[in-house]
C-alpha positions in Angstrom: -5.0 26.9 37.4 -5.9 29.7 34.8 -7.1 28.6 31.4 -3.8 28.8 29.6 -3.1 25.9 32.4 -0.9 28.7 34.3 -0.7 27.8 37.9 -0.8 31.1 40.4 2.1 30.3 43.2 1.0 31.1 46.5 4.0 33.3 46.8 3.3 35.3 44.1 0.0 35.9 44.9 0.6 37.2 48.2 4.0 39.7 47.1 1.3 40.8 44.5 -1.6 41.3 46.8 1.2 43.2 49.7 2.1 45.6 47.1 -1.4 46.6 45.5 -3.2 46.8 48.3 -0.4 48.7 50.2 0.2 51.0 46.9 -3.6 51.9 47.2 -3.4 53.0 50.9 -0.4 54.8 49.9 -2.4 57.1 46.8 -5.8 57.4 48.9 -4.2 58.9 51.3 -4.5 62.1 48.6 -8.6 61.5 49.3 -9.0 63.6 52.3 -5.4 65.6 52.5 -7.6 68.7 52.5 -10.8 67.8 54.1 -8.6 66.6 57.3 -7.3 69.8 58.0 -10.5 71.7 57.0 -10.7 73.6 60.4 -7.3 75.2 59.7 -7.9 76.2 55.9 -11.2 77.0 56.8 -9.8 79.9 59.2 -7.0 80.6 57.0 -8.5 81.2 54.1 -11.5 82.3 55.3 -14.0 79.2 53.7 -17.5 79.3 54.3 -19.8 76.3 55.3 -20.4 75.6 51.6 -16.3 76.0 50.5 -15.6 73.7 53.1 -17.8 70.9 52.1 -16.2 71.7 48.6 -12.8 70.5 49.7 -14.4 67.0 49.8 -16.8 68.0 46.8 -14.5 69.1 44.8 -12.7 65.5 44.6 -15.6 63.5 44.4 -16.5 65.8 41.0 -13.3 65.5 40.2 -13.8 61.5 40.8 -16.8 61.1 38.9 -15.8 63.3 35.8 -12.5 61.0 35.8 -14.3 58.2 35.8 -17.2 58.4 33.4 -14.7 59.4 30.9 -12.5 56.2 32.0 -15.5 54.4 31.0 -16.8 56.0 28.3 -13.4 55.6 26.3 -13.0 51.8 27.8 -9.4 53.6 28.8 -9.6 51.4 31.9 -9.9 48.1 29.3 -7.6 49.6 26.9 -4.3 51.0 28.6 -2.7 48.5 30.8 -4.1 49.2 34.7 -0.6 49.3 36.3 0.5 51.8 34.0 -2.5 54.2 34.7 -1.9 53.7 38.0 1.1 54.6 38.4 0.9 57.9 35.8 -2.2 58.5 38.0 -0.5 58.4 41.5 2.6 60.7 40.2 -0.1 63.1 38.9 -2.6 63.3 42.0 1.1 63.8 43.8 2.0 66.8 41.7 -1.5 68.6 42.0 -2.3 67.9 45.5 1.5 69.8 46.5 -0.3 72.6 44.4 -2.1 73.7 47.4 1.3 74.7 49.5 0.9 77.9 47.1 -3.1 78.3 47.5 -4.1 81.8 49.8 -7.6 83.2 50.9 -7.4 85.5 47.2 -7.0 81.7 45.4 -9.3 79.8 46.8 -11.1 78.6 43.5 -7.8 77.1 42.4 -7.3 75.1 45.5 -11.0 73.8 44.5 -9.6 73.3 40.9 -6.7 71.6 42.3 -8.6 69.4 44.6 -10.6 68.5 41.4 -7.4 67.7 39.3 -7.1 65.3 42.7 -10.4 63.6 42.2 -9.6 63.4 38.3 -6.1 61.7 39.3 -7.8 59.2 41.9 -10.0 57.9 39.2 -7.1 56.4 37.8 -5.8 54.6 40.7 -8.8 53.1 42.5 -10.3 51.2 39.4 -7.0 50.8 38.5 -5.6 48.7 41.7 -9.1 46.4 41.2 -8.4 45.6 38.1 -5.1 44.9 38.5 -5.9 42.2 42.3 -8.9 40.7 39.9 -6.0 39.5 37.8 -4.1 37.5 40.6 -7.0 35.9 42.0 -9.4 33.9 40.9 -10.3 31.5 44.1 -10.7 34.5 47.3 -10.9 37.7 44.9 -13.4 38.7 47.4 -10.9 38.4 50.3 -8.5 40.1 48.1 -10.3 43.0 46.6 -11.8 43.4 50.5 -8.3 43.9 51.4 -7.7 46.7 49.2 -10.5 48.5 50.3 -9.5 47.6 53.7 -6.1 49.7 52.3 -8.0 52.2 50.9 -10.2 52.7 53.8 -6.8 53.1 56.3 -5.3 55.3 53.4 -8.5 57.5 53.2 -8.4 58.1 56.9 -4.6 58.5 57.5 -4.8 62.3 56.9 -6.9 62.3 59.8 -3.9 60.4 61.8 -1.1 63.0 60.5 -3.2 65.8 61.7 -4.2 64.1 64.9 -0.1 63.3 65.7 0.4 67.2 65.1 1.5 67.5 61.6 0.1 71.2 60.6 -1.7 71.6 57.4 1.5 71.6 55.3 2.6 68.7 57.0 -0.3 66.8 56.2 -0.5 67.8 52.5 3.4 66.8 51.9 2.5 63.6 53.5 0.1 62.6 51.4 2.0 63.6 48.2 5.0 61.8 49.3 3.0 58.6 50.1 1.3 59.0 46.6 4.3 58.8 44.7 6.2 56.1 46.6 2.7 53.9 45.8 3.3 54.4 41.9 6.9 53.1 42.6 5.3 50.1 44.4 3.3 49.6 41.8 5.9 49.1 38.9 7.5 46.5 40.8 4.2 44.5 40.3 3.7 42.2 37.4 0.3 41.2 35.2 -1.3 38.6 37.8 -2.4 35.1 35.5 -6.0 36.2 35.4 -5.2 39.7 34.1 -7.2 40.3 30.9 -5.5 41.8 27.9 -5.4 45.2 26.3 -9.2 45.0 24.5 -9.6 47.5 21.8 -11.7 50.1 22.1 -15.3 50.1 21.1 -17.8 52.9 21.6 -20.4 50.4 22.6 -18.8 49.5 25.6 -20.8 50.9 28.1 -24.0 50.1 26.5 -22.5 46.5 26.3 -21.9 46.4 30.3 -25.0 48.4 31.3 -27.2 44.9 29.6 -25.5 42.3 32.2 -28.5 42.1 34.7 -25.7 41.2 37.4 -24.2 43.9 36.4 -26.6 46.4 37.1 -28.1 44.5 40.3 -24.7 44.9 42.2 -24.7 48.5 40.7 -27.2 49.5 42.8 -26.4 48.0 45.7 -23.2 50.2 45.4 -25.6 52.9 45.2 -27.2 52.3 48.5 -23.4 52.0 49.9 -22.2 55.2 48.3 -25.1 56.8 49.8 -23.6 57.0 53.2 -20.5 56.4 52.7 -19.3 59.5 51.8 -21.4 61.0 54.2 -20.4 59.3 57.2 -16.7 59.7 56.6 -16.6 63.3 55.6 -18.4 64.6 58.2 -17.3 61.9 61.4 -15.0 64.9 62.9 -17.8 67.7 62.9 -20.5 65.1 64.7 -17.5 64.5 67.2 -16.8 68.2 67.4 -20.4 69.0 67.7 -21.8 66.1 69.9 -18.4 67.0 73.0 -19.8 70.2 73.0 -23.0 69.2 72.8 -22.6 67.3 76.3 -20.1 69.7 77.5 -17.3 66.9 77.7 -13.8 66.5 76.3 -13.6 63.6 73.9 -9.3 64.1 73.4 -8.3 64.6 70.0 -11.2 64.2 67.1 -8.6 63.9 64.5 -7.0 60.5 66.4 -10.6 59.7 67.2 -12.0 59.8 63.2 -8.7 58.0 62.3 -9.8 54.9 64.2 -12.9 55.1 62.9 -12.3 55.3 59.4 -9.7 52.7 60.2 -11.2 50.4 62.0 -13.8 49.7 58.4 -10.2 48.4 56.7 -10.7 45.6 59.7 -14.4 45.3 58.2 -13.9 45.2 54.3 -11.2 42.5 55.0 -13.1 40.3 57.1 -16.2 40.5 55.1 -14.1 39.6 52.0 -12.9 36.3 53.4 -17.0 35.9 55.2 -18.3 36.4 51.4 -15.8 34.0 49.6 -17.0 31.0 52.1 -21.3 31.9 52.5 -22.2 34.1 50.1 -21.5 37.7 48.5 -25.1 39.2 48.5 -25.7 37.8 51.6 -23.0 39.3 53.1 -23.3 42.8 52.0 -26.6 43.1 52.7 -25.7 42.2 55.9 -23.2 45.2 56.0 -25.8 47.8 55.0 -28.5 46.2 57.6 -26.0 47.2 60.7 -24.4 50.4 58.8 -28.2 51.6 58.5 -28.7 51.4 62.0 -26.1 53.0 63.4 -26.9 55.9 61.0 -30.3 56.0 62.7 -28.7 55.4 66.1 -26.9 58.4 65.8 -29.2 61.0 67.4 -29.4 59.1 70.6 -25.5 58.8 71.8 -25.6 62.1 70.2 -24.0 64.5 73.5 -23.5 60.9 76.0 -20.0 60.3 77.5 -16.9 58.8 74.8 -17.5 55.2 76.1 -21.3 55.0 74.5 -20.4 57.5 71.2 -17.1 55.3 70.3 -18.6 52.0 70.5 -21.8 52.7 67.9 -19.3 54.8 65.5 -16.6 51.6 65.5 -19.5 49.2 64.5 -20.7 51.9 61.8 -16.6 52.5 60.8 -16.5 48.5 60.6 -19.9 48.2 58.7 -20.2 50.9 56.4 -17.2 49.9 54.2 -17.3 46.1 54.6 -19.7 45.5 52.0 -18.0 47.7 49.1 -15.5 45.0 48.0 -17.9 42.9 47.3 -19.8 45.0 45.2 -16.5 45.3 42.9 -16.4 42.1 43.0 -19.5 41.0 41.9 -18.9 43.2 39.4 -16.2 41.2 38.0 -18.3 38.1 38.2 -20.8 38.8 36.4 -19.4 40.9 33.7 -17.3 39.6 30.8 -13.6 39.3 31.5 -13.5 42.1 28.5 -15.7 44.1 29.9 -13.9 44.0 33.4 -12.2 47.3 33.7 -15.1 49.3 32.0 -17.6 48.0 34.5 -15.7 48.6 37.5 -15.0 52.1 36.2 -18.5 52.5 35.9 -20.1 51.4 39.4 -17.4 53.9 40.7 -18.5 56.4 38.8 -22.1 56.0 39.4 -21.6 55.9 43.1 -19.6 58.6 43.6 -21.7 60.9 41.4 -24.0 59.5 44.1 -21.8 61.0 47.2 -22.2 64.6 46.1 -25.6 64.7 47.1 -25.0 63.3 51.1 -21.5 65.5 51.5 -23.5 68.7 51.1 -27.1 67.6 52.5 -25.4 66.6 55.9 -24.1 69.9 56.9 -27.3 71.6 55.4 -29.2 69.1 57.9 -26.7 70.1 60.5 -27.2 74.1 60.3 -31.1 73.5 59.9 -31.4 71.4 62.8 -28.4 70.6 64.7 -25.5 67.9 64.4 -27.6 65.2 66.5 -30.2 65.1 63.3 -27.7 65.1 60.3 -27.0 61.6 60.0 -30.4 59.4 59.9 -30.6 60.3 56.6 -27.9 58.1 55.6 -29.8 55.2 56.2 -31.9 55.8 53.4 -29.1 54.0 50.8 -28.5 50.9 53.0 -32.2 50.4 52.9 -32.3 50.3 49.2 -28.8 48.4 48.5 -30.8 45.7 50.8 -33.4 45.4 48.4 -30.9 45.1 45.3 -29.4 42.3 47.4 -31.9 40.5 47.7 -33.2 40.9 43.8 -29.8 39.7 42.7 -30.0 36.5 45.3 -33.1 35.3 43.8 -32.0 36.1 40.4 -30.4 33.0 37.6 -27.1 35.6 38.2 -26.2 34.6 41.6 -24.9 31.3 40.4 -22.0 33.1 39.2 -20.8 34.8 42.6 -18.9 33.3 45.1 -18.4 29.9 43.6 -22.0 29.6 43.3 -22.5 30.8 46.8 -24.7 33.8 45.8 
């Protein structure tokens, strides 16, 4: 029961939480549309190292620029969340087609467009939380875990379209197409029972959010996460690439391989939702980062070995590395005041992804200084950290408001 005395019907609930989270997988499909098929734009338009990493770059600027305004203007607290989402879905559609017309002479507006991308995608990821929050109350941790499981398979289904034999074109039309039908999805969702109301805007919301101790505590937790996050999906394909050669073996198609992967973490953020509803959130993503960390620093041992020892290390990373991120969302909304919700979501995003920019481009400048088997350990770096938050916000008067009291 809500406080108005509203019941949530089962049924609802779970028409509400098929659409979301499928919408989502639908619009982050747009994520990686270009970074997929960097090896054929790369040669086509004749991309160095540094313009390649950009294609990635370029949307998590994009991202973070969309997002910090978001915040700053409360938009995210203000506008009603499935409306931005869908106006952001149709937009990120319209921009990403853009680069059908990009050549090697117009590279910087392909990098302008994949910003637009990033700026789009602001509005649909904080969106889609906002909007699950409000139809659950009792498993929001299960529920937001699923819609980062869908943004997870969404961010890695580029990867699939390439790896079926889509060519570049194909692959970009795909992932417009699939953003657009999400924003259709999405109008044919309603306000869930637990949905806040339009808040007026205040210039002192961000200050407001920033004092919540709980707040901040699961904040940098997502720090740690976005740390290697970004990292380890952007640049799965290249270790691939790098560690067949490496060994002088043929490991099939990288694409298909990176897809399952990436995948396989919607399997993790969904299981670790329902884990941290029942024993715990900080306990669980600790957890996460504890066995994401070490794979990172695994790394440069199956580097060059045979598929059967590489694949096994990079599905538990793929599993581990995203299974915690759910619940730093939604500790987020625990913590924070239902007023505050949208603003404070926007805000961890933003944080964190302003975060990624710094492991997209040190990975491949580790990898051209001292070969692929050496560019990931430094991932583990964030985990370690986000570890330490989690267990600061544990032992803090705040963790009586997670999980039911769960911590």
């Amino acid at each position: 029961m809500t406080e108005a005395g509203v019941f949530a019907p089962a049924s609802s609930q779970k028409r509400a939480l098929g659409l979301i989270a499928t919408g989502q997988l639908f619009a982050l499909s747009l994520w990686f549309s270009a970074s997929a098929v960097a090896p054929q734009l790369s040669e086509l338009w004749d991309l160095s190292t540094g313009e390649e990493a950009g294609l990635t770059l370029a949307v998590q600027v994009g991202f973070v620029v969309g997002a910090l305004l978001l915040a700053v203007l409360s938009i995210t607290d203000v506008v009603p969340s499935r409306r931005l989402f869908v106006v952001s879905a149709f937009g990120g559609a319209v921009v990403n087609l853009g680069l059908l017309g990009i050549t090697a002479e117009t590279v910087t507006v392909g990098l302008g467009l994949r910003f637009l991308t990033g700026v789009f995608l602001a509005g649909v990821y904080p969106a889609g939380l906002k909007v699950m929050a409000g139809w659950f109350r009792r498993g929001r941790g299960m529920a937001l875990g699923i819609l980062v499981g869908a943004l997870t398979v969404g961010s890695a289904t580029p990867h699939l379209a390439r790896g079926i034999g889509l060519d570049w074109q194909g692959v970009v039309v795909a992932a417009s197409s699939l953003a657009v039908l999400a924003g259709l999805m999405m109008t044919r969702v309603k306000d869930g029972p637990y949905e806040v109301p339009s808040q007026p805007f205040r210039l002192d919301q961000v200050g407001r959010v920033v004092r919540i101790r709980g707040v901040r505590l699961s904040t940098y937790g997502y720090l740690g996460h976005s740390w290697e996050l970004y990292g380890m999906w952007t640049w799965t394909a290249a270790f691939l690439i790098a560690s067949a050669a490496a060994g002088g073996r043929d490991y099939g198609s990288e694409s298909l391989l990176t897809f399952v992967i990436i995948a396989f973490g919607g399997v993790g953020s969904w299981v670790a939702g329902i884990v941290a509803d029942r024993f715990g959130r900080t306990r669980v993503a600790g957890g996460a980062m504890l066995v994401s960390g070490s794979c990172a620093l695994a790394t440069p041992l199956i580097f060059g070995g045979p598929l059967w020892v590489v694949m096994p290390v990079m599905l538990v990373w793929g599993f581990s590395v995203v299974a915690d991120s759910a619940q730093f969302s939604t500790m987020v909304t625990e913590t924070a005041d239902d007023q505050f919700r949208g603003t404070a979501l926007t805000l961890q995003l933003a944080l964190g992804f302003l975060l990624t920019l710094v492991t997209i481009r040190a990975v491949p400048a580790i990898a051209e200084a001292a070969s692929w088997q050496w560019a990931f350990p430094i991932l583990a770096v964030g985990p370690a950290l986000g570890v330490l938050a989690m267990i600061r916000l544990a032992r803090s008067p705040e963790a009586i408001k997670l999980a039911g009291g769960r911590g």
